[in-house]
N, C-alpha and C positions, 0 to 999 in steps of 0.2 A: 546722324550726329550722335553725339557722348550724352547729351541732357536727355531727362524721361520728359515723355508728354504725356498729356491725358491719356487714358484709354478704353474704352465702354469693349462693356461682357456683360449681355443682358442677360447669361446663366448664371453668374455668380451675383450680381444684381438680384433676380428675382429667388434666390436660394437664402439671401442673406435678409432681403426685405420680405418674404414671405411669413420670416417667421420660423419656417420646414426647418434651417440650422442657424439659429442666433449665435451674434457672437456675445458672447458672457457681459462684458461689461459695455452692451450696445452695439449698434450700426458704425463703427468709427471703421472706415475699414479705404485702401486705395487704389486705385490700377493705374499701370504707367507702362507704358513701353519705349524700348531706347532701340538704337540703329536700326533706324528705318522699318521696328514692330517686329525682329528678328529676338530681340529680348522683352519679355512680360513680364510684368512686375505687381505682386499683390502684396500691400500690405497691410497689417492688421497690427495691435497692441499686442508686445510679448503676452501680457498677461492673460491676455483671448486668445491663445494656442493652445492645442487640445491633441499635441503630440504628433507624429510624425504620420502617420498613417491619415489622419485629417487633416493635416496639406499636403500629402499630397495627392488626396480625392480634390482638391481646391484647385490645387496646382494642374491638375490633369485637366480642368474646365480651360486653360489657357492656350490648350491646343488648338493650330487653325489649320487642320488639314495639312502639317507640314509633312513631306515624303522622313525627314528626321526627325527624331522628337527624342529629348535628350532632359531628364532631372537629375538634378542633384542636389547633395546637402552640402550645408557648410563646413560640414567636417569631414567632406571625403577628399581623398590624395590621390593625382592619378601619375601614372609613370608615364619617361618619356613618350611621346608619336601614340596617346593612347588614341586618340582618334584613330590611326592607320589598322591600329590592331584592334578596336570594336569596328571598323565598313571590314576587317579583314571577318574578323567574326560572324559580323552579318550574312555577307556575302558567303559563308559555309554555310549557316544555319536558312539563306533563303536557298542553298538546295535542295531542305529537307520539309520546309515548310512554304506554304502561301504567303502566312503572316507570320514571321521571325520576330519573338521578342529577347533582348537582352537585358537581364536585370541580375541586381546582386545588391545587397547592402554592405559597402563598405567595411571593412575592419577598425575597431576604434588604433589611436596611437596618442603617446602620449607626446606634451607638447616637447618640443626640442628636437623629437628625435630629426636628423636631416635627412629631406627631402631622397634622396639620393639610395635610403636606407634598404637594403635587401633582406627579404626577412627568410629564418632558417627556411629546409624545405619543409618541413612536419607544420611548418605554421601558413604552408600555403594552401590547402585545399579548401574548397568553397564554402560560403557561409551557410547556413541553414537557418532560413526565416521561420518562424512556428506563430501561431496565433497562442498566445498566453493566457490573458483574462482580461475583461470590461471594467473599470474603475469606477467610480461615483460618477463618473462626467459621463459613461456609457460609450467611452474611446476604447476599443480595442489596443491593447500593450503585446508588442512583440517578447517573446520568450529568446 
């Protein structure tokens, strides 16, 4: 079905009530999964986010052994049949490896631009993630 329903993770449970990573303004935090636990859902108060990189160490506790395992943010765009061309990806990169990972952080866009949009070629080559610096909250920020 379309409604979330409850949903227990005794890792992020025992992460968040131990103390080990509080969340800032207390335990207020939710889990929920929707069609039949194929979607997992954690939520927490905007103001208890501590950047992107610690959800998705969060976000990664929600994995259950699936052969696919797929994040994303809310601000990424994917092109048509992008599913056909990441198992296409895959399926190259598992003949070079055991364990094939695909990963890439999104290009930002601004809003309006349509869906549809082709970006020059000099604006296609791949992104490059760097670790930046630690902030007061002791969150690593991407450069």
């Amino acid at each position: 079905g379309g409604a979330a329903e409850p949903y227990e993770n005794p890792v992020l449970t025992e992460i968040f009530e131990s103390g080990r990573l509080p969340l800032p303004a207390g335990n207020e935090y939710s889990l929920a999964s929707m069609a039949g636990g194929h979607i997992r859902l954690l939520k927490f108060r905007a103001e208890d986010a501590r950047g992107p990189c610690w959800a998705r160490y969060l976000a990664q506790h929600l994995w259950c052994d699936e052969a696919l395992y797929l994040q994303v943010d809310s601000h990424m765009r994917c092109v048509p049949h992008w599913d056909v061309q990441m198992r296409e990806q895959l399926a190259w990169c598992s003949q070079h490896s055991e364990k094939p990972i695909l990963s890439t952080y999104g290009r930002g866009y601004s809003l309006g631009t349509p869906p549809d949009w082709d970006p020059p070629e000099e604006a296609r080559t791949p992104g490059l993630i760097c670790a930046g610096f630690f902030d007061k909250n002791q969150v690593l920020n991407i450069q």
